[in-house]
N, C-alpha and C positions, 0 to 999 in steps of 0.2 A: 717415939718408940723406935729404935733400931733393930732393924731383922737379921738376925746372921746367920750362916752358912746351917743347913741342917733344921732350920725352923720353920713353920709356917706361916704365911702371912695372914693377918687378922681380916676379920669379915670385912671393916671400912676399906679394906683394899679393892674390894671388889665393888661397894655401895658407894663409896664417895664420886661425889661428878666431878668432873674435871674440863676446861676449857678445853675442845679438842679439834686441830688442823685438819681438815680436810674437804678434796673435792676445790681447794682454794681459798676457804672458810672456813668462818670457827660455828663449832656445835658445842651443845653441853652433852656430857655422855659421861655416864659409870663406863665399868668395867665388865659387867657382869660378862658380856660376849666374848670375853677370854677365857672364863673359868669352865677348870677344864680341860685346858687346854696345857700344850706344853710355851710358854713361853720365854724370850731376852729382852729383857728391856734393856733397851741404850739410852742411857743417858749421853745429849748432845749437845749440839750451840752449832748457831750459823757461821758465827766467825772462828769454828775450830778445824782447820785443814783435813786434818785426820776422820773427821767427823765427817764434813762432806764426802772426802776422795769413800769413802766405804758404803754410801749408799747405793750407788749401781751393787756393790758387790752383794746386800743384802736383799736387794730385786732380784738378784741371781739366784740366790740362796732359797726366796723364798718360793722360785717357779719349780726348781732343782727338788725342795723339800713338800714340794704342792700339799696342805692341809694338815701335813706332821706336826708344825711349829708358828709363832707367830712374833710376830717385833713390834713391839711396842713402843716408840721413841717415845723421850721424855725431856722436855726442854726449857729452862727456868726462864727463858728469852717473854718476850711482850707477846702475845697475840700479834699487835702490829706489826715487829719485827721479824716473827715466823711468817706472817702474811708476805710482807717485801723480800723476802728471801722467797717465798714459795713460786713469786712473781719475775724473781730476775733470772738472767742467763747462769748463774750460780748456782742454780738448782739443778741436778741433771734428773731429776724423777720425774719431774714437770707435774702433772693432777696425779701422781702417784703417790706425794710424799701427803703423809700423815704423822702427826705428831702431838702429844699434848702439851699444852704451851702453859706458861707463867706457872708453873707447877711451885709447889713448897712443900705439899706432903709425900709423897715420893723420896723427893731427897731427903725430905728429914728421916723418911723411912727407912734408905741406901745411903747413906751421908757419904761422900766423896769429894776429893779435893781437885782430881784432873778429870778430862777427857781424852776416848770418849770412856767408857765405864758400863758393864755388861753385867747384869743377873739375870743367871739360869733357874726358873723357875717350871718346877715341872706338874703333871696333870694334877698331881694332889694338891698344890697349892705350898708344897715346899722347896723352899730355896736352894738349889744345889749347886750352885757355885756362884763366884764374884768376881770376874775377872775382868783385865784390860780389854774393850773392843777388837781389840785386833786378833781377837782368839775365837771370836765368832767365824768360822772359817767349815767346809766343808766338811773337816776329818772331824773336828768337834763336836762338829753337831750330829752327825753320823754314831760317833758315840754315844754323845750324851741322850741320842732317843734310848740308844739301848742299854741305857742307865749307868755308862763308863763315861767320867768326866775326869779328860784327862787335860783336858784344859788347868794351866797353872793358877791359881789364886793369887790374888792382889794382895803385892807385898806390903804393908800398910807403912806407911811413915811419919813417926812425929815430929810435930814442929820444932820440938825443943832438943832435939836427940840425931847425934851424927848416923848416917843410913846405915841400916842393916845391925844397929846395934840399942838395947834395951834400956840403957842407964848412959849417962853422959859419963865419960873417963876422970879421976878425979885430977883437980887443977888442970884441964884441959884451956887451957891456952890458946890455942890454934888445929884445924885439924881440914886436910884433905884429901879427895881423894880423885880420881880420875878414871875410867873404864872406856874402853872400846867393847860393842857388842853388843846388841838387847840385850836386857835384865828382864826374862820375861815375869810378869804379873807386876811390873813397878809402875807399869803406865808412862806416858809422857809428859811433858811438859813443863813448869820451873815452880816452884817455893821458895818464899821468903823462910829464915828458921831466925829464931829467935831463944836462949834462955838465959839466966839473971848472970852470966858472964859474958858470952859470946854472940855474936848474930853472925847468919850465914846466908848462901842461896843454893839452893838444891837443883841441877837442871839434870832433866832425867828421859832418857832412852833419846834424843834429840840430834838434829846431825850439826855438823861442826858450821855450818856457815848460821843454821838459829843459836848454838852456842855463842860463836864472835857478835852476832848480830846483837843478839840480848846485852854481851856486854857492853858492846858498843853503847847502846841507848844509855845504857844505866851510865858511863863516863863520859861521852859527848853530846852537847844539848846540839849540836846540830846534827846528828845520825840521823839517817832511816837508810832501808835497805838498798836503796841504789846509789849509796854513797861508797858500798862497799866494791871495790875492784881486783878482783881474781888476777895477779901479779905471774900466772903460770896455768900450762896447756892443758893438762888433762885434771879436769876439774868435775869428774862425776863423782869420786868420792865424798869429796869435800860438799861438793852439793846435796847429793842423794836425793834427786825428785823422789824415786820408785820408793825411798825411805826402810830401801836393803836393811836387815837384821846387823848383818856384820858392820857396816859405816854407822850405827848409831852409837853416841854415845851419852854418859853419865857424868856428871861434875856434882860432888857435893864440896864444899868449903868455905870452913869457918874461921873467923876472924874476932880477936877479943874487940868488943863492944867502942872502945877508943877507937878503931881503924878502921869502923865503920864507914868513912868516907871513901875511905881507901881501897875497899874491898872489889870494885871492879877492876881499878887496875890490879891489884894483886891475883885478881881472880885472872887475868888478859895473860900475866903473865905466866901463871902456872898453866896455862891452855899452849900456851905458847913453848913450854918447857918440854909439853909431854905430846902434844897433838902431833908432831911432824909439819906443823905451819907456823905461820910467825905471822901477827897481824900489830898493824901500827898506824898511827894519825899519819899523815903526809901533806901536803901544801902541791898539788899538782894542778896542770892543766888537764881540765877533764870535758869528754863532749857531755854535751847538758842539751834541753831544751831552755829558751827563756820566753818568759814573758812578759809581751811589750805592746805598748798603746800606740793604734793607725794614727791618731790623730794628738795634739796636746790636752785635749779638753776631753778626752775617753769618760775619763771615770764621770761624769755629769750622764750618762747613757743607765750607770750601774747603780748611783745612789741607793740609798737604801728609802721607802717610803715610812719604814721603821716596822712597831708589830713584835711581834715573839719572835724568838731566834731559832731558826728550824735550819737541817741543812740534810737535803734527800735528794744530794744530785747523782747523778749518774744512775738514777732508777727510773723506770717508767714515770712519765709527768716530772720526772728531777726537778727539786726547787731549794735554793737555798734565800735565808732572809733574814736580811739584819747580822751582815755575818762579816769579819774581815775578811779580802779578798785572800787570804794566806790560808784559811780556809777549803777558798777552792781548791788550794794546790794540794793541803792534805788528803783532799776526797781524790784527786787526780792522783797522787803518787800512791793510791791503793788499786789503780787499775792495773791489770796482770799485764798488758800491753802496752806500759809505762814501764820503762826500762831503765831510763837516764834522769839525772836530778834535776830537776826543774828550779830555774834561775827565777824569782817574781823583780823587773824590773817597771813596773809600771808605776810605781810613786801613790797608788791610788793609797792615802791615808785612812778615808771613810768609811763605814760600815756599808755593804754593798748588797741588794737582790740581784740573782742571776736564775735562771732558766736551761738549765742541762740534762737532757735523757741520755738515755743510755747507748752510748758512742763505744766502739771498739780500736779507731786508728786516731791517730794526732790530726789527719785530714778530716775525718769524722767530725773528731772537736772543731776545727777549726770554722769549719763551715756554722757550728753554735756559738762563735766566741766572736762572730764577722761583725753583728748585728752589736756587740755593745764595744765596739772598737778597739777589740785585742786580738791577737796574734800568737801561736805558739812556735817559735822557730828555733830547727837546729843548729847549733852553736856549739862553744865553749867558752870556761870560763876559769878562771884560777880559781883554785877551791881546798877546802880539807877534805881530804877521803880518807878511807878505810882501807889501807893497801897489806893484802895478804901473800904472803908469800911461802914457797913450801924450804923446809930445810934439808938437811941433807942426811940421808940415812937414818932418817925415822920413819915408823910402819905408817905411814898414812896413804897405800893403795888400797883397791877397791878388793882385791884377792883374800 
């Protein structure tokens, strides 16, 4: 059953139990202690940026709003996995967060494709708006107690149908588009589109270095993020940590269904045509970390004793098992304090256990990685990267 704007939600909203975070555990619990109440549920994820960087602000929100309102997160994630998040340095709420985990009727309730994703539901139990999380914000909620929701509604999108438009164009061929600026109520994030002529990819509200970076992945199997190199000096645009309204941007473009292969590079190059940057593979010398074995006989320390394939390194107790050692480097090159691409020179062929908590510096590691006779040191190495460069006399400042 879908709830939409102007409806009320059904009695099971409030009766159904649901697996629920908190205190650092899972409880069972209804709803009933909302009703009544004016509440937002966010719909989140531990691995969504957006989703974390906004929880201090809704602890703010909710000392600022003391008793008026409530938030209720909702999170399709494992219990386990809301647990290990609630537990690592990636939490900034620490025993504050709460959340209901492994959900399915909710969503199915609020069907949504991005995050994070907001419904304003007020004391009677009706739903008065849908909007992107990022509209959960002071002056909103300020109104919306006093029943003005001036918050923008989620612009919805079909997967079969170029953005902002109701029917596909006929003999539509090819079709793109490109935007500087939030699109507010669009949300963030990318989509696959698909229909019986064309297939495309939708990335939306996002800044230009998750643009290059997305495509990168989708045309070089050897990208990840620190393959890419900023080729020039003033690079806050392009980057956008603070994720500025004005430096975001929107790519929709489609490609008839043959050049489906094709479609990241085509898609590189119309970014490249209209962003005011120019990004491209290159063959450079680049500083890297590598990694390499104290001894010739290392990997006989690492073996694997075998067992199910698990890998929860760099978490409290961090373990991984039965895992290629290339593995490791993937859980490695997702620390925020991994900067530089990591070289695997150690020849280990074998399926490998290792033993990794949660480290913050390369010396950190090193001191974990002493014990099965590896080393992480800085180097370089001839490499492919991702070399971005800006062009000349296209809008791409931060003004």
């Amino acid at each position: 059953m879908t709830i939409k704007i102007g409806e009320k939600v059904p009695e099971n909203f409030w009766t159904a139990t649901h697996k629920y975070f908190s205190n650092g555990g899972i409880k069972v619990s209804d709803l009933s202690a909302f009703k009544g109440k004016f509440i937002v549920i966010d719909f989140w994820g531990t691995w969504c940026a957006p989703c974390v960087q906004s929880l201090p602000e809704q602890s703010r929100l909710l000392d600022e709003f003391k008793g008026r309102f409530e938030i209720l997160r909702v999170s399709r994630e494992s219990a386990a996995a809301v647990t290990a998040f609630g537990a690592s340095v990636k939490n900034p709420l620490g025993k504050q967060l709460t959340s209901i985990v492994a959900d399915t009727l909710l969503n199915a309730m609020f069907p949504h494709k991005v995050l994070p994703h907001a419904i304003w539901i007020d004391q009677s139990g009706t739903v008065r708006n849908i909007t992107d999380g990022s509209e959960v914000n002071a002056v909103n909620l300020d109104l919306a107690l006093r029943k003005v929701f001036s918050a923008p509604t989620v612009i919805p999108t079909t997967a079969d149908v170029p953005l902002f438009m109701n029917i596909n164009p006929n003999n539509m061929l090819a079709f793109n588009m490109i935007l500087k600026g939030e699109i507010p109520g669009l949300g963030s994030g990318n989509e696959r589109r698909e229909n019986s002529v064309n297939t495309g990819l939708l990335i939306k509200n996002s800044t230009l270095k998750w643009v290059y970076s997305l495509l990168a992945q989708n045309r070089y199997n050897w990208f990840y993020s620190q393959r890419m190199l900023l080729d020039f000096k003033d690079t806050e645009a392009f980057v956008n940590k603070g994720l500025g309204k004005k430096n975001l941007w929107t790519v929709d473009f489609w490609v008839p269904k043959g050049q489906q292969e094709n479609l990241p590079r085509l898609m590189m190059d119309f970014a490249n045509g209209y962003s005011g940057y120019r990004a491209g593979a290159k063959s450079i010398d680049a500083e890297c970390y590598v990694l390499n074995c104290l001894e010739p006989d290392a990997g006989k320390y690492l073996k694997t004793k075998g067992g199910k394939s698990s890998n929860n390194l760099f978490y409290p107790g961090g373990r991984m098992v039965n895992q290629p050692i290339a593995y490791f480097i993937v859980k490695l090159l997702g620390r925020r304090w991994m900067s530089l691409p990591v070289v695997d020179e150690t020849g280990i062929s074998d399926k490998v256990d290792m033993d990794v908590p949660v480290c913050n510096t390369v010396d950190e590691l090193n001191r974990h990685l002493q014990k099965y006779g590896l080393v992480l040191s800085l180097s370089s190495r001839n490499m492919e990267m991702l070399v971005v460069e800006r062009t000349n006399g296209a809008n791409n400042s931060d003004d």
